[in-house]
Each structure stands twice: as C-alpha cells, then as structure tokens.
Wavefront OBJ file of the C-alpha trace (Angstrom):
o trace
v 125.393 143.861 241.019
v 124.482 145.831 237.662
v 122.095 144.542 235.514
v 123.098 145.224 231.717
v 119.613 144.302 229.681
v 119.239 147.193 227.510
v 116.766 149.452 228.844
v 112.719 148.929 227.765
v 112.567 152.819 227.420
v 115.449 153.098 224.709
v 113.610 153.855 222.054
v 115.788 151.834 219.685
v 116.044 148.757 221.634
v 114.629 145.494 220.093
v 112.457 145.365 223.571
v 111.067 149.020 223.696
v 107.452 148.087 223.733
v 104.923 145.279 223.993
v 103.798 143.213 220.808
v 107.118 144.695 218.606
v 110.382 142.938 218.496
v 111.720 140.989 221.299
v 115.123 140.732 221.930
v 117.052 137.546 223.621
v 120.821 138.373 224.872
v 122.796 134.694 224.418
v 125.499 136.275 227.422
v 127.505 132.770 227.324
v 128.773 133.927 224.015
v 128.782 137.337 224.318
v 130.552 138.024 227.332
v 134.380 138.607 226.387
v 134.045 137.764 222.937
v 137.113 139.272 221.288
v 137.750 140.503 217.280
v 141.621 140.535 217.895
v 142.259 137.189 215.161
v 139.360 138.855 212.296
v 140.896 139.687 209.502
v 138.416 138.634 206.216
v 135.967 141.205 206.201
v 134.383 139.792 202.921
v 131.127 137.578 203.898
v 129.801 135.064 202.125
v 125.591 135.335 201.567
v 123.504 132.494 201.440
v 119.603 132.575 201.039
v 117.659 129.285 200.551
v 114.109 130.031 199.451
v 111.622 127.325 200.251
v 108.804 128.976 198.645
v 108.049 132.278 196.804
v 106.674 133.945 199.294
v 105.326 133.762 202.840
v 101.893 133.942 201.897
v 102.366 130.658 199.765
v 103.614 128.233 201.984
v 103.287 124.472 200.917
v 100.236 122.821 202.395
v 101.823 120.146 204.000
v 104.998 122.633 206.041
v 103.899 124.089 209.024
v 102.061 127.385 209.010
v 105.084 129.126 210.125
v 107.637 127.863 208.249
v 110.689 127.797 209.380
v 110.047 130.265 212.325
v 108.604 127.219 213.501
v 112.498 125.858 213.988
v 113.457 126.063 217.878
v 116.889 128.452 217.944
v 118.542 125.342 219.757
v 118.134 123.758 216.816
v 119.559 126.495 214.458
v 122.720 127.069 216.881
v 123.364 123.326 216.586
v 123.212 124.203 212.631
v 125.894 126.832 213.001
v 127.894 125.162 214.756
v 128.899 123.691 211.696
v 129.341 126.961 209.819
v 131.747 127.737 213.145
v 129.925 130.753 214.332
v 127.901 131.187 217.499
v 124.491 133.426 218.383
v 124.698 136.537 220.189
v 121.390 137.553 220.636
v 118.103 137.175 218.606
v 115.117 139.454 217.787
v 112.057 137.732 217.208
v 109.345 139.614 215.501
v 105.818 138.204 213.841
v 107.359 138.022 210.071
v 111.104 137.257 210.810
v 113.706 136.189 213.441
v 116.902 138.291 213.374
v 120.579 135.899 214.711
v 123.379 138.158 215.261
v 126.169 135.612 215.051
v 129.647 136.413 216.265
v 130.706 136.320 212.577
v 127.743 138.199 210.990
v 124.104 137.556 211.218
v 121.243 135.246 210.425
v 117.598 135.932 209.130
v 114.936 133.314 209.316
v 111.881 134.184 207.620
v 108.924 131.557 206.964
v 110.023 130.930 203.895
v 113.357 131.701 203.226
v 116.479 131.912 205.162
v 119.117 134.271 205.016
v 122.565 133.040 206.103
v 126.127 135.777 205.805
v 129.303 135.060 207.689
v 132.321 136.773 207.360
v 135.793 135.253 208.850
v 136.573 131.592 208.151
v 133.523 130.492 208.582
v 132.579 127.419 206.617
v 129.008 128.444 205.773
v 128.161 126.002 203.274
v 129.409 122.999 205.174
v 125.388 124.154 207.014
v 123.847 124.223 203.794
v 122.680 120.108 203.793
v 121.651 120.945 207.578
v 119.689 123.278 206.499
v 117.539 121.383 204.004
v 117.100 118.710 206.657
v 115.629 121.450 209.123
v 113.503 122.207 206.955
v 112.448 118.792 205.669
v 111.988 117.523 209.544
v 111.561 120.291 211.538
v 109.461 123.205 209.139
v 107.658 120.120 207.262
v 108.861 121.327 203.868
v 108.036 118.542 201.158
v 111.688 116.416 201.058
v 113.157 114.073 199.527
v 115.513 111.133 200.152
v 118.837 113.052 199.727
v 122.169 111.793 198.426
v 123.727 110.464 201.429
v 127.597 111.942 200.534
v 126.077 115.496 200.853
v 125.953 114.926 204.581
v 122.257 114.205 204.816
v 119.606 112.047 204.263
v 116.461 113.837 204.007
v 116.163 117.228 202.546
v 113.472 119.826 201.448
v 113.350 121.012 197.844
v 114.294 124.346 197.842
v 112.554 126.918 195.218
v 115.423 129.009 194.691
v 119.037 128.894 196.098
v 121.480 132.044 196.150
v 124.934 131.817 196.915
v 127.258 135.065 196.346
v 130.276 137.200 198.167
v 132.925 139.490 196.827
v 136.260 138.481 196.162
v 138.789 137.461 199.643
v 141.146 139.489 200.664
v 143.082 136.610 201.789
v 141.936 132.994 200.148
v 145.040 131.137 200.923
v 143.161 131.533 205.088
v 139.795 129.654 204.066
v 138.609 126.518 204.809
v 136.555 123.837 204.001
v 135.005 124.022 200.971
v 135.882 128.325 200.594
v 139.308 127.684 199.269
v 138.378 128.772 196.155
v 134.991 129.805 194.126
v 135.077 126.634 191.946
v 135.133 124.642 195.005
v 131.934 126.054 196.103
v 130.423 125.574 192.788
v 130.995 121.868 193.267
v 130.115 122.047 196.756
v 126.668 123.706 195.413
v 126.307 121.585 192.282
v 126.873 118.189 194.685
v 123.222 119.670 196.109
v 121.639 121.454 193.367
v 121.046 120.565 189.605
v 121.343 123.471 187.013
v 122.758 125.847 188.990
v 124.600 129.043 187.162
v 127.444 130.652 188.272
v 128.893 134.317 187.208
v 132.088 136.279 187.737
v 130.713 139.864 188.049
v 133.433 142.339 187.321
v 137.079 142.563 186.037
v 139.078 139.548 186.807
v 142.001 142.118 187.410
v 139.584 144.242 189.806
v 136.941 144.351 192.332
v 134.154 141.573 191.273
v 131.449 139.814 192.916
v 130.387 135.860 192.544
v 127.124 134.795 192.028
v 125.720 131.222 191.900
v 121.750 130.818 191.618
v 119.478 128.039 190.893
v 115.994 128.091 188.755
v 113.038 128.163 190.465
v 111.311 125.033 191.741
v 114.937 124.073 192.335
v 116.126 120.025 191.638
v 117.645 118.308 194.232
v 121.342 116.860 192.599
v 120.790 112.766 192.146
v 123.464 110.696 192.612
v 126.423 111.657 190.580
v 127.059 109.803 187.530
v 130.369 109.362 185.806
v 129.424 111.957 182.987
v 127.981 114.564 184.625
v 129.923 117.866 184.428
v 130.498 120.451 186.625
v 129.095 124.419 186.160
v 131.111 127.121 184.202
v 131.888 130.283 185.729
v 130.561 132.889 183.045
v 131.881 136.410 183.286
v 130.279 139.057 182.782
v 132.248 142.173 182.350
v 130.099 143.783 179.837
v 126.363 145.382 180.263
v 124.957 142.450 178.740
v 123.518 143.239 174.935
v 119.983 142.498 173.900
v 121.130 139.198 172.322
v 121.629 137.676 175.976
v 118.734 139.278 177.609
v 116.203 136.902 178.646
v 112.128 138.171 179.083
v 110.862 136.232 182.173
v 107.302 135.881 183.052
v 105.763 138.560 185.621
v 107.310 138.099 189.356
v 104.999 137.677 191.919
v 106.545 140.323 194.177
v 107.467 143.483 193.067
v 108.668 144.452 196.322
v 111.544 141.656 196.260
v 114.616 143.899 195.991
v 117.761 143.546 197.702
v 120.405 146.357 197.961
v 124.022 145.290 199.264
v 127.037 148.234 199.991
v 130.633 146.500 199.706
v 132.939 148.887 201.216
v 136.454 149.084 201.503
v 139.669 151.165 202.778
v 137.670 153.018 204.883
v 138.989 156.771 206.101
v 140.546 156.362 209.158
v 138.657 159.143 210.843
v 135.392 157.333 210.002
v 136.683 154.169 211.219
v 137.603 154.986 214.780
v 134.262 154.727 215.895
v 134.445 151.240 215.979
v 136.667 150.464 218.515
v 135.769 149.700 221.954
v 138.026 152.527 223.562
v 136.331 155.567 221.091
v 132.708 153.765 222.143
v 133.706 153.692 225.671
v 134.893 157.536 225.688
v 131.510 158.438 223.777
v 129.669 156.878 226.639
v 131.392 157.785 229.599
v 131.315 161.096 228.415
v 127.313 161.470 227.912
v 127.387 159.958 231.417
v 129.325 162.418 233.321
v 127.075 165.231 231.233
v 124.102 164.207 232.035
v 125.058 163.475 235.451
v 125.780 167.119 235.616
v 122.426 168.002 233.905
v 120.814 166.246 236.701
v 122.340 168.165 239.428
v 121.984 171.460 237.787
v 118.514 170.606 237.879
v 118.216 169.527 241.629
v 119.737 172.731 242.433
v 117.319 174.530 240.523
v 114.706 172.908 242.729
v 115.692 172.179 245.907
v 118.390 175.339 246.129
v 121.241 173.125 247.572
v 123.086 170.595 244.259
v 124.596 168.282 247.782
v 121.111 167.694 248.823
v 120.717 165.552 245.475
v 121.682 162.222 244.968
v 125.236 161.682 244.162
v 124.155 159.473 241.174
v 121.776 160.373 238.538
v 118.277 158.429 239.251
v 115.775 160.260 236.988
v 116.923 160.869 233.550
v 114.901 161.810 230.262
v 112.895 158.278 228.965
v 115.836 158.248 225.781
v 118.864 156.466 225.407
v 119.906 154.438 228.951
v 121.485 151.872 230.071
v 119.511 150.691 232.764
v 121.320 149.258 236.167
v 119.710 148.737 239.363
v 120.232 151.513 241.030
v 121.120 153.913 238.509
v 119.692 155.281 235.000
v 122.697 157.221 232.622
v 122.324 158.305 229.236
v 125.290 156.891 226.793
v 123.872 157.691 223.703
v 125.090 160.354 222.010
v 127.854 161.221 220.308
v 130.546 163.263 222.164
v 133.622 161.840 223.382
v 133.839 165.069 226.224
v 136.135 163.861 229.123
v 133.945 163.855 233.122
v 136.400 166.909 233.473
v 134.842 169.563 231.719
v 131.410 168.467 232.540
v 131.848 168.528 236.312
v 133.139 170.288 238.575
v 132.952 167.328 241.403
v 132.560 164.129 239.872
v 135.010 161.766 242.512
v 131.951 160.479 244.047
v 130.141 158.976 240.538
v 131.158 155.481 240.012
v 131.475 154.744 236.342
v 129.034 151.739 235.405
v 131.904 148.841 234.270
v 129.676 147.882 231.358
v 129.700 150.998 229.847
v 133.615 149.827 228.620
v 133.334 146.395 228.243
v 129.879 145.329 227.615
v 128.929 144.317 223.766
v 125.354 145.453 223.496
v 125.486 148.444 225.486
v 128.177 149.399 223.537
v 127.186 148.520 220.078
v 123.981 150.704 220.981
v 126.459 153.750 221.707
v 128.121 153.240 218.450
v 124.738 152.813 216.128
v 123.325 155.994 217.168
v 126.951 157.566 216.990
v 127.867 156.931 214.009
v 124.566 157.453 212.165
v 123.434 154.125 211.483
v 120.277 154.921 213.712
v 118.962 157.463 211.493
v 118.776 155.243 208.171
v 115.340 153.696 208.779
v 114.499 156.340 211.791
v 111.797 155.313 214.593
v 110.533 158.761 213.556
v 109.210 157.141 210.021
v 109.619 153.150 211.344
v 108.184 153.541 215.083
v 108.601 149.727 215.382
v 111.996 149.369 214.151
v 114.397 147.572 216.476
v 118.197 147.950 215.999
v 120.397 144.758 217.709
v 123.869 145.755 218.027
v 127.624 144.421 219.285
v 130.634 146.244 219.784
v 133.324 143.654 219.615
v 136.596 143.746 221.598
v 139.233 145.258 220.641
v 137.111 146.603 217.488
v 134.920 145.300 215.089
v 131.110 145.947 214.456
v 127.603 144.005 213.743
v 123.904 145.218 214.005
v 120.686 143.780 212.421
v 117.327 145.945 212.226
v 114.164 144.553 211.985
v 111.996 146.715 210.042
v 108.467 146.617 210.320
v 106.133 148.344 207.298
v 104.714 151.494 208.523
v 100.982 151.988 207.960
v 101.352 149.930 205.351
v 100.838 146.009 204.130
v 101.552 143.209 207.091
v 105.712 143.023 206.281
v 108.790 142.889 208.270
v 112.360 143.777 206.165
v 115.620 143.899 207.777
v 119.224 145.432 207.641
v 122.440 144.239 208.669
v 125.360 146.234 208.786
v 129.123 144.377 209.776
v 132.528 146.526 210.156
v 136.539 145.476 210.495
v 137.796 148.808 211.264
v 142.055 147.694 211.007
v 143.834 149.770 208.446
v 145.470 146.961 207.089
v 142.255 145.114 206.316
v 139.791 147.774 206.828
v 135.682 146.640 205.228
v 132.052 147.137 206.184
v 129.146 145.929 204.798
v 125.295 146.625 204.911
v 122.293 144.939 203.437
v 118.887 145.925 203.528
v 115.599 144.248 201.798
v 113.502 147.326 202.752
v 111.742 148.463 199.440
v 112.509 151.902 197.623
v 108.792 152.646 197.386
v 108.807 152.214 201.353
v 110.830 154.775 202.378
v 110.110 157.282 200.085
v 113.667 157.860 198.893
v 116.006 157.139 195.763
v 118.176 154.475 196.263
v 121.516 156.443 195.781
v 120.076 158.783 198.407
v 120.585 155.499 200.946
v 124.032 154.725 199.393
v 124.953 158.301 200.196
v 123.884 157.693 204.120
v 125.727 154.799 204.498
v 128.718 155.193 202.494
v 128.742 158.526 204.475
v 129.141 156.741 207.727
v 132.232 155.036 206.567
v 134.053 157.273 203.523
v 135.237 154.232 201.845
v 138.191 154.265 199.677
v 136.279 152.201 196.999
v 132.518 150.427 197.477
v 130.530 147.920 195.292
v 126.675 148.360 194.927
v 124.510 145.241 194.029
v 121.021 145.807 193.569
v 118.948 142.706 192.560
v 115.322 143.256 192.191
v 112.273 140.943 191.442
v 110.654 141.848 187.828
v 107.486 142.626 187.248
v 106.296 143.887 183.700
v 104.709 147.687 184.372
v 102.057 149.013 182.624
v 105.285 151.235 180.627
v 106.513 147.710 179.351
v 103.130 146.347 178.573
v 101.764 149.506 176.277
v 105.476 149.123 174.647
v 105.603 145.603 174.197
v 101.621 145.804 172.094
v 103.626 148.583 169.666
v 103.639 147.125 166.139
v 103.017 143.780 167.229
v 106.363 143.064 167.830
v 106.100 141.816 171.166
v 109.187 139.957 172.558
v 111.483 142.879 170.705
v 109.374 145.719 172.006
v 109.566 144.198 175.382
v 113.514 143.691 175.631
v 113.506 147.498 174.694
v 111.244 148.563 177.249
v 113.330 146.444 180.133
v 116.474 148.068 178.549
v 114.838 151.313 179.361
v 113.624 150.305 182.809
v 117.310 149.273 183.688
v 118.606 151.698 182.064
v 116.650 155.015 183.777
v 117.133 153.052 187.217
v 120.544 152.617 187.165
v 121.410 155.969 185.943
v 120.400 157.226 189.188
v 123.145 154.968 190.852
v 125.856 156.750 188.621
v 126.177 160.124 190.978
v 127.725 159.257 194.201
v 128.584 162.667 195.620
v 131.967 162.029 196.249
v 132.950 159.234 194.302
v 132.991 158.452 190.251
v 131.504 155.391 188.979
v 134.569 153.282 188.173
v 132.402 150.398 186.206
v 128.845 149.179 185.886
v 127.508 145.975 184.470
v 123.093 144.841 184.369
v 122.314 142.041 183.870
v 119.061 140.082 183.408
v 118.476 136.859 184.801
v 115.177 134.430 185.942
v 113.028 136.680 187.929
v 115.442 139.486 188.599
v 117.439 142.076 187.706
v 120.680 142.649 188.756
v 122.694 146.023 189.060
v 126.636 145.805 189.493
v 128.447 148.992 190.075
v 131.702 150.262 191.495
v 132.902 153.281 192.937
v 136.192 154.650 194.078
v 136.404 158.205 195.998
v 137.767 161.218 194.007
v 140.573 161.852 196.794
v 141.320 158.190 197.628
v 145.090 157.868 196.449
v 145.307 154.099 198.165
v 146.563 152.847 194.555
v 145.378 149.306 192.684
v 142.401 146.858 194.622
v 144.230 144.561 196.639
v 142.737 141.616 195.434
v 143.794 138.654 197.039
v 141.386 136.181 194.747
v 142.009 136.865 191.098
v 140.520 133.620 189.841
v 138.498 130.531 190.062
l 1 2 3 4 5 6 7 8 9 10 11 12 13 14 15 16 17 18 19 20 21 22 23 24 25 26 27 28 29 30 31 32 33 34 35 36 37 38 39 40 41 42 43 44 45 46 47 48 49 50 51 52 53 54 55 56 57 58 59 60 61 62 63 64 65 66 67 68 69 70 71 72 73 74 75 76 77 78 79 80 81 82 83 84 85 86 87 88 89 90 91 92 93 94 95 96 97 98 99 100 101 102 103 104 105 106 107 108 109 110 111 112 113 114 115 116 117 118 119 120 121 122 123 124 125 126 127 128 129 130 131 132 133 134 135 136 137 138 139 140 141 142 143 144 145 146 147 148 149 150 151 152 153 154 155 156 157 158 159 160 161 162 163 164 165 166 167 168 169 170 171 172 173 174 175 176 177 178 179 180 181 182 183 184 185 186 187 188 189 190 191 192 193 194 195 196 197 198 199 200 201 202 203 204 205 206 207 208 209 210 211 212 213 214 215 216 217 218 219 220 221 222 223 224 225 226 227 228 229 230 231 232 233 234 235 236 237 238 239 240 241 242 243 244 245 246 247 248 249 250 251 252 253 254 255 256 257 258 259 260 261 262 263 264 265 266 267 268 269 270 271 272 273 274 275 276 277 278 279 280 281 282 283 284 285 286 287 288 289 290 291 292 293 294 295 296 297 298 299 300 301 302 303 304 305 306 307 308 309 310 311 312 313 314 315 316 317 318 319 320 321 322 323 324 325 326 327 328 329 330 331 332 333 334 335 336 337 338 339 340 341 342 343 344 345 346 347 348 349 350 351 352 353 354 355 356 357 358 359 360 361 362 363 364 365 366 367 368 369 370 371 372 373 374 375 376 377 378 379 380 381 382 383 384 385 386 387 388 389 390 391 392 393 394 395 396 397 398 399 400 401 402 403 404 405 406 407 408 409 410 411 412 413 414 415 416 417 418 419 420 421 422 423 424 425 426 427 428 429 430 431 432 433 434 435 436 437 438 439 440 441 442 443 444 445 446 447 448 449 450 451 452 453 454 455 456 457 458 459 460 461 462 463 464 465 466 467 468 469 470 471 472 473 474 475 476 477 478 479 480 481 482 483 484 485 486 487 488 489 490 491 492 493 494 495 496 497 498 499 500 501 502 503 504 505 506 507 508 509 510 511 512 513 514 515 516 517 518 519 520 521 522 523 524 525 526 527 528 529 530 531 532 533 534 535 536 537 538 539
C-alpha cells in the first residue's frame, strides 16, 4: 500500500516543518477529480471585508474572526457556490481552500472567495454574512429575508470583480450577465458602484465595490433604483478624481495577471501526461544516482537495493517503502538513465495522483521560484494537477524578518487551445520582496507567454510625505494634492508600461475610496491570434 502525503522534508510542502503551515488533503474529493467538462477560465473574485484590518476586530466577534469558522461549516457554504475543498493550509494569519474550481482565503477579517467554471459564487454571498454574524460573532443585523437569510453581519467593504466570459450564454444563476449581479449585489448592499473597465469592443474588467462601513440593503421599496454601470475607458481627468482621507494600511495592495491564448509550448506543462513524464523521469535518474553511488561504496551496484531508499532531503514523494525524487524538470525517458531498470516499480501516484503531481508541475514550470523559500523560508505552496489538464496552487506567504503577516498567491490554469487562460493573484507587498512590480509580471507572464494579459493593481492610499510637502505649496491644498496623486499614479504606473515582450495595448487609473486602481493591457509583439474573442460585450 503507498502512502501519498506529500513528504515533511519537501521543502515546499505546506507541512515541511513544525509551527509553519499545515496542510489537510480532503482525498474524497480529490481522488479522480477530472477537468475534462472546464471550459470558462475567467473567475469571478469576491472579498467581503468585515473590518479594516485584523488588528481591529469588533469587540464583540471572536478574537479570531472568521478563522474561528469550523471548515465543515465553510464546505457546507460552498456547496452552494457548487465547488468542493481539496485541501487546506492553515497558518496563524490565514487559512488557504483550494477548491476544485479555484481557491478560498479566510483571513480574520476578510474573506477572499474566486471560482472559475459555472460556479454560482454569489448565490454564497448571504451565507456568508450569516457565518459571520453566528459563527465569527460579527455585529448583524436582522437581514431581508428574500436574500436567503435572516441574520447577517455588516460588512465594511464588499468587492465583487472578474473579466469578461468567454462563454456567458453557459452561466448560471445569477452570472448570466453583469447587470444581474449588480442586482444580485444591490438586493444585499446599499450604494454600491459598479464600473466597466476597458473597451466595450475589447478586453475589460468589472468592478462592483461598496463604501466603507458598508449598509445592509432594507427592504426594497417600489422606487428604489438599481446601480449604473459607469465605464471608464479613459485615464480619468482631475475633474473626477476624488482625495480620500489617509488609509490605514499602506501595505493593502493587490496585483491580479489575466492571461490569455497562452503559447502552446508553455502550456503543455499542464497536463497530467507532460507532469507524469517529468516525474517518472527524475525517478528513474535518481534511481540511477543511487546505484552509482552504492557501487562507489560497496564495489558491487547488485549488492544495493533494487529501489532507491536514501535520497537527498529535497523534493520526494514519500511511500512506505520507498523515497524518489519527482521534482525537477526533465521529461528524460527510464531508458537513457538506466541501463537495468525492469526491476523498479514505478510508484502509481506519480501519474495519477493530484498533489503529487501539482507539486511536479509548480517547481517545473517556475512558479516555485516567485516567492522562493530561499527569501520566504516559511512559504508553503498547495498544489493540484487536474485530470486530463488543468492547474490550481495557493501559497501562503509568511513576512520574512519582518512585521507578524501572512499574504498569499493563487495561481489557476486551463491549458486547451481552444479556451486556453491562467490566472495569478498575489497580496504580497512590493516593498516585501524587494522588487518592481513589472519585474513579477515578467516571472509569471514568463511561465505562460500569453497571447494577450490584463494587469490590475489596486492599492490602499496613503498620503506620503511627497504629497503632504506638495499639497502645503501656495496654500492650495485640495489642488496641490490631486497633482501630487496624479504624479504618484502616474511614476508608478509608468513602470508597468515595459513588458519585455509585449506593448501596452491600453491603460486606464483610476481613483476611488481608499484605493487606487491600475488597469492595463498587453498583447505580445509576435502573437498573430487576431481580435479578443470576447464572448460578453455588454451588460
């Protein structure tokens, strides 16, 4: 019998050491779980904020927030969004769900929902607020009972946004179209805004977002109207630009990669049979390693064990009564590795197993390396190769050396030509690792070679000591101060122009409560793939 827990000693496993990450395999699900019907890459993101921070929890929740929330009761939740829980990583500052259709962040005071598919993600939102009401203690109110609940917590701030479908007519519930899930969101949210990011007749990106201290919808009353969609094709001018007071967190930054038509080449190493050749192949090598090195030492190779038992403490898949290494990236046949390799048995899991194969394909194809154990000795990558193809990981991201925080990634790929998208999301601040945001973009969209990709960067504002010397010039505060956020923006997002490789195809900022927000799109200098297909061309 084989045991398939990923190994303690892989230094990328969730599980690697005592008091970091812990990782919890759901195998009911995971076992056999096949990508053959995906087809909608495009997720949709939901984050519920129950307070601004973790560090500012309402008295009467509990101190944990909503970490506090058993996952049995969460998995009920999704069942409504119809999407199941792979595995979890649990960590001091967050809880990281990889779902079957994308993945699911629960931090004390916010959660982060994104499912891709048909999944009917907001038909979980009223759950949510009850969970949170009941379960995490949040101060609640009596909800209006034709939102599906009864009880639910006031919210601080909502976010609701995903790029346009590739196929719309395929959704359900209440994803059939982005003004249905404006009413859906207006039915439990008062004075939400929506926004139509980008050109109508091109890639663009929805956004709806509430106020904080968010106001739970009353009862709907005959006159009450439903939210516009504004566009917003245009860098918005200075007339439209709205000065918000400080933010509290100047780390708050989110940085999403929308990626499509992705090169072929790239691509393969998402599928289970490239994954499986990758790992069979490091097995057979270092099975011949290991023999090389008995004969060095004992002067006879048959003396040694016909099965590598002692390997390097790096990248194995641990069974009972064998230790291989499958991580690295070579897809050499057992051939020319060995010359005798009829009596190795080839662990099963190694082509059909979800984890031990998404593990293969995150070091392989680079993802690994973005926030290295090297720099984040704590980071924990949870990953699942789906069958026939099809990818998901989250990393939990622990601050190095630095102030008591946890961050995250997720990264989620539908390899098919025909449909062919990948994602990743990260909350892990510039300042923290050192490097430019377009050097990231370059990493991942490296990984992939897109056709075309959509950056959004939203970041929390916080008025520097540049803005505040500006803003005293001449007295003219409020008109000194739009200038120096112009500049702010503007410097920033100049460094998001050069994607080596691609040309910036448009670019829109725009200003809103608490944040900035950075739209851009790219398309690659060779890609000859034609016009977006864009499946949703209005709302």
């Amino acid at each position: 019998m084989v045991n398939t827990e990923i190994p303690k000693n892989y230094t990328a496993s969730p599980s690697s050491f005592s008091g970091t990450p812990h990782l919890t395999i759901n195998r009911d699900v995971a076992v056999d779980l096949d990508s053959s019907n995906a087809f909608e890459g495009p997720e949709k993101l939901l984050e519920v904020w129950f307070s601004a921070c973790s560090n500012s929890l309402p008295a009467a929740s509990a101190p944990a927030g909503l970490k506090v929330v058993p996952s049995e009761v969460w998995k009920d939740m999704l069942e409504l969004v119809n999407c199941k829980v792979l595995s979890i990583v649990e960590s001091e500052h967050v809880d990281a769900y990889l779902l079957s259709e994308s993945s699911m962040f629960v931090f004390p005071h916010k959660l982060i929902l994104k499912t891709c598919g048909t999944t009917t993600l907001l038909s979980g939102l009223p759950r949510v607020l009850e969970i949170a009401a009941l379960v995490a203690g949040f101060p609640h109110v009596l909800a209006n009972e034709t939102v599906g609940t009864g009880t639910a917590a006031k919210p601080y701030r909502v976010f609701y946004s995903r790029k346009n479908f590739l196929f719309p007519d395929r959704q359900r519930g209440p994803h059939r179209s982005w003004r249905d899930e404006v009413k859906s969101l207006d039915r439990l949210f008062l004075g939400g805004s929506a926004y139509m990011i980008g050109k109508m007749n091109g890639e663009h990106w929805y956004l709806y977002l509430t106020e904080p201290n968010t106001i739970l919808t009353p009862p709907a009353t005959p006159e009450r109207r439903e939210t516009g969609t504004k566009l917003m094709d245009l860098p918005m001018s200075n007339s439209t630009m709205k000065i918000c007071d400080p933010y509290d967190d100047d780390q708050d930054e989110t940085l999403e990669l929308l990626m499509t038509d992705l090169k072929p080449e790239n691509a393969k190493n998402f599928y289970l049979d490239h994954a499986s050749a990758v790992a069979e192949g490091r097995y057979y090598q270092e099975a011949r390693k290991a023999r090389i090195d008995a004969a060095k030492h004992v002067g006879d190779i048959n003396s040694f064990p016909s099965k590598p038992s002692n390997l390097p403490n790096e990248g194995y898949l641990k069974t009972i009564d064998e230790n291989a290494d499958v991580f690295s990236n070579t897809s050499s046949g057992p051939g020319d590795l060995m010359s005798d390799d009829s009596d190795l048995e080839y662990p099963e899991e190694l082509t059909t197993e979800g984890h031990a194969l998404g593990t293969v394909v995150s070091e392989a194809c680079g993802l690994a390396d973005v926030y290295p154990t090297s720099k984040y000795p704590d980071a924990r990558v949870d990953a699942y190769l789906f069958t026939p193809c099809g990818f998901s990981a989250n990393g939990v991201i622990p601050a190095p050396n630095g102030p008591e925080a946890t961050h995250y990634f997720t990264v989620h790929v539908t390899p098919e030509p025909n449909c062919s998208y990948a994602s990743f999301e990260t909350n892990v601040p510039s300042k923290q690792t050192g490097r430019e945001t377009a050097d990231v973009i370059e990493q991942v969209v490296n990984m992939f070679k897109p056709g075309r990709f959509s950056v959004t960067l939203f970041e929390g504002k916080k008025l520097d000591d540049e803005m505040d010397s500006i803003a005293s010039e001449n007295g003219n505060e409020t008109a000194n101060k739009i200038k120096a956020l112009e500049k702010q923006v503007a410097r920033k997002g100049s460094r998001l122009d050069h994607i080596r490789g691609y040309r910036r195809v448009d670019r829109i900022v725009h200003d809103l409560e608490g944040y900035e927000l950075v739209f851009k799109y790219y398309e690659r200098f060779d890609w000859e793939g034609g016009a977006p297909r864009l499946g949703e061309v209005s709302f």
